[in-house]
N, C-alpha and C positions, 0 to 999 in steps of 0.2 A: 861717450857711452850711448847716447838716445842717439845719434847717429848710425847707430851699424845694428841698433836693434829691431829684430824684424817685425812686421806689422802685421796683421790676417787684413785682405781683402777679396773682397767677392767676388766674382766676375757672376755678370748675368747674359746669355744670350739664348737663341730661339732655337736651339736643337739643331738647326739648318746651318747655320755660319758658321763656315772652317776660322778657328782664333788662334791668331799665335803674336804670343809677348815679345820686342824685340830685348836682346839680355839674358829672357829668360826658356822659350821655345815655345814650339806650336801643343797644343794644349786639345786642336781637334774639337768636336760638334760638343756641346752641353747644356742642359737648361741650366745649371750654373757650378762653379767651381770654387773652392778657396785656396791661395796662396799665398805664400808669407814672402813678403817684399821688403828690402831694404828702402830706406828711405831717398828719395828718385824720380824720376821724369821716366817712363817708361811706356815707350808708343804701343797700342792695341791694334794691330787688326783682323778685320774678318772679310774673308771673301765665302760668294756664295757661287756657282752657277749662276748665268742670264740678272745679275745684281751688280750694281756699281759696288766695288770696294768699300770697305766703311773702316776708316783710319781716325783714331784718338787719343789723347794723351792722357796718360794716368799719373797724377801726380801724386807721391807720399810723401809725407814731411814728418820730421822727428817730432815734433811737439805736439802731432796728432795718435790722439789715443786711439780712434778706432777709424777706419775710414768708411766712406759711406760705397754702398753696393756699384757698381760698375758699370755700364749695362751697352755693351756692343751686337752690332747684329746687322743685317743689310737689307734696305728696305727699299732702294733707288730702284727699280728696274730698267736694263738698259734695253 
């Protein structure tokens, strides 16, 4: 049952980073969003314009009550 039930997590990024969940879809620019995620490995990225890509993995696990804030965004300039 704590497996399939879903979790609230944050996402946080800089208004500028196009984000999109793989699983879940692109989600577009926000200073920050919440989503209810099953428990899972779920890759984050953001691209910007003139920015290296910024790719990360979101983990959720059942036996976590809340998860902590997310925080994606591109900061590399290429």
């Amino acid at each position: 049952a704590r497996a399939s039930r879903k979790l609230p997590v944050t996402l946080v990024s800089d208004n500028n980073t196009s984000v999109m969940v793989y699983r879940v879809g692109k989600l577009g620019q926000f200073q920050q969003t919440q989503l209810q995620l099953t428990p899972g490995d779920y890759v984050v990225v953001g691209r910007c314009e003139g920015y290296r890509d910024a790719r990360k993995t979101l983990r959720v696990r059942p036996d976590m009550e809340a998860v902590a804030p997310f925080e994606i965004r591109c900061t590399e300039k290429i």
